[in-house]
C-alpha positions as semicolon CSV with decimal commas, in nm:
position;residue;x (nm);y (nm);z (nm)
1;X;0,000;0,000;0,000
2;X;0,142;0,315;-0,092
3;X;0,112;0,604;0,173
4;X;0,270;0,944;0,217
5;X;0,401;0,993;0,566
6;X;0,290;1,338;0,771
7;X;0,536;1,297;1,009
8;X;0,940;1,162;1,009
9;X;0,896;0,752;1,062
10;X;1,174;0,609;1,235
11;X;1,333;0,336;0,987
12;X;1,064;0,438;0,688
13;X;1,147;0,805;0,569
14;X;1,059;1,153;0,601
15;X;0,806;1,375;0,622
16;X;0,664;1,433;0,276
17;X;0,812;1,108;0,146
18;X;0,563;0,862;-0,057
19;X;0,683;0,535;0,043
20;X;0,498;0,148;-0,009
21;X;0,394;-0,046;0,350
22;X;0,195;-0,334;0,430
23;X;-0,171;-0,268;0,449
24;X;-0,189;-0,398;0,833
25;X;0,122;-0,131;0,900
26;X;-0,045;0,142;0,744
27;X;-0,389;0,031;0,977
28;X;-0,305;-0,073;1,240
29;X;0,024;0,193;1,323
30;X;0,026;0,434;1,077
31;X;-0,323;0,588;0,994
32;X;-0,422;0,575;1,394
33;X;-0,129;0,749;1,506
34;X;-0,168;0,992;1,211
35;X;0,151;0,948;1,076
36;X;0,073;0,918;0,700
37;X;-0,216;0,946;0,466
38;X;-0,319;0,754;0,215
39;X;-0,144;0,807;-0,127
40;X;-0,513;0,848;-0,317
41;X;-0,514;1,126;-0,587
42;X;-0,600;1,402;-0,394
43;X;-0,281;1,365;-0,150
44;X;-0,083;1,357;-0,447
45;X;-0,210;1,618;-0,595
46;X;-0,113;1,791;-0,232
47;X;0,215;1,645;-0,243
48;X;0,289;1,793;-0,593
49;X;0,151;2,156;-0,506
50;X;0,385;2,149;-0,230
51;X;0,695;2,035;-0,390
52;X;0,617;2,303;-0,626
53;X;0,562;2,550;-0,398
54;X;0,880;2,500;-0,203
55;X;1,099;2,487;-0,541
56;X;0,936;2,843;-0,675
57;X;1,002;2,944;-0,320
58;X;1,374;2,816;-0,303
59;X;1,459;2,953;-0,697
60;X;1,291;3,349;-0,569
61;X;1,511;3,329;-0,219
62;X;1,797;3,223;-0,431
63;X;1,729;3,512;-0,712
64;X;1,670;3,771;-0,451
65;X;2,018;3,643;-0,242
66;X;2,232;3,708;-0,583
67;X;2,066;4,057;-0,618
68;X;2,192;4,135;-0,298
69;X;2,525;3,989;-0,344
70;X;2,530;4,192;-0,712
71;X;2,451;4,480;-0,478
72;X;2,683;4,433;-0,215
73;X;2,933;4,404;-0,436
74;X;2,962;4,755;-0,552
75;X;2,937;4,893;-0,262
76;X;3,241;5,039;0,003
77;X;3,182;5,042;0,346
78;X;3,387;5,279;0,573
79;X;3,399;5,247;0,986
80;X;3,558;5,485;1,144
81;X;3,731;5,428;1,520
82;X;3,925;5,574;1,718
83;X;4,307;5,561;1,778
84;X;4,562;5,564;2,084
85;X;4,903;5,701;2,142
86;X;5,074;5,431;1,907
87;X;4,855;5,448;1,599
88;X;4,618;5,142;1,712
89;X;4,236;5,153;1,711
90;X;4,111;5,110;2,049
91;X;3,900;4,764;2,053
92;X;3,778;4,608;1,718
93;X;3,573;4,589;1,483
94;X;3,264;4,293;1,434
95;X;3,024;4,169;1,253
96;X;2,723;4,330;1,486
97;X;2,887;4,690;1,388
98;X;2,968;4,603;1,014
99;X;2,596;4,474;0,998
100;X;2,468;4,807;1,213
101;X;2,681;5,062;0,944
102;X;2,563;4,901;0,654
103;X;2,177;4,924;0,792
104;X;2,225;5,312;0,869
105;X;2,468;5,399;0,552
106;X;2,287;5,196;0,269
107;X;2,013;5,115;0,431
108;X;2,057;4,708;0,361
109;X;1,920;4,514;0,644
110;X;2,187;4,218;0,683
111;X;2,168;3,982;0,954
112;X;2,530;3,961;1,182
113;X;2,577;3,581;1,158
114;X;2,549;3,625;0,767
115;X;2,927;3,821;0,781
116;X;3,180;3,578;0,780
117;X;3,436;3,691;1,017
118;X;3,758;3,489;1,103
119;X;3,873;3,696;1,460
120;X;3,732;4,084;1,501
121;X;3,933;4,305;1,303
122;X;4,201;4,517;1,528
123;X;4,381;4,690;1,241
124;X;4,334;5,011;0,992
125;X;4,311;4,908;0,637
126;X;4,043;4,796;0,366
127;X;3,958;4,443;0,383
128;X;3,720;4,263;0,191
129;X;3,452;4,007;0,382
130;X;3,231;3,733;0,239
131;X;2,832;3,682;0,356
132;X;2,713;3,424;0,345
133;X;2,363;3,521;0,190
134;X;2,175;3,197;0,088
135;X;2,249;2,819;0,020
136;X;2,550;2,866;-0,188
137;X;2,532;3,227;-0,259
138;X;2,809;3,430;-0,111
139;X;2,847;3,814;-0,158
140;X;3,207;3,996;-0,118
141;X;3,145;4,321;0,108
142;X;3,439;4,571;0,089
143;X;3,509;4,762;0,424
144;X;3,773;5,039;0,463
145;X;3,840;5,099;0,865
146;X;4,016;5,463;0,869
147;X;4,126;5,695;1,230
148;X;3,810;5,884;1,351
149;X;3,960;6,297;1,318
């Protein structure tokens, strides 16, 4: 009997999966605990709709994750910090206040996490950072960190 399971099944498959059981399994353990539905035309018809659903949703995340790493691309961020005595910024820079100037200077709303950051940058200089935007999509984000005057 071929069913398509609601919920993960230890040892059968996943949700969403259309897999073949007995017809006593799929009675007696399956249908009472609701843990798949019978595969009859209207459940695959649901099954289809929602595997479509999910790929036009995957392929418009995608597209809109390349259009903001086309975007962040072209774009130079500057941070500006203070200095001692001996020409070093005091504390460093991170991903929460890379994420926080690039909100209030271009207005892109990027989440911290997303910037890939190795150690918190303790230097001057122009470096150039990868986020990690969506599945496989990465977008380079150049950032200049200059003396506050």
């Amino acid at each position: 009997m071929k069913v398509i399971l609601t919920q993960d099944v230890k040892s059968q498959g996943k949700k969403g999966e259309m897999i073949d059981v007995s017809e006593g399994y799929a009675r007696n353990y399956l249908f009472p605990k609701k843990l798949a539905v019978e595969a009859d035309a209207k459940a695959l018809n649901e099954l289809k709709n929602r595997e479509a659903a999910q790929k036009f949703r995957i392929e418009t995340e995608t597209a809109e994750a390349k259009a903001l790493a086309d975007r962040l691309s072209g774009l130079s961020l500057t941070l500006e910090l203070t200095a001692g005595g001996d020409g070093k910024p005091y504390g460093s820079v991170t991903s929460k206040e890379i994420a926080e100037t690039l909100e209030k200077s271009h207005g892109i709303l990027l989440d911290k996490r997303k910037i890939l950051l190795d150690k918190p940058i303790r230097a001057f200089g122009a470096y150039t950072l990868d986020a990690k935007l969506y599945g496989g999509v990465v977008g380079k984000l150049h950032l200049i960190v200059t003396e506050k005057k």
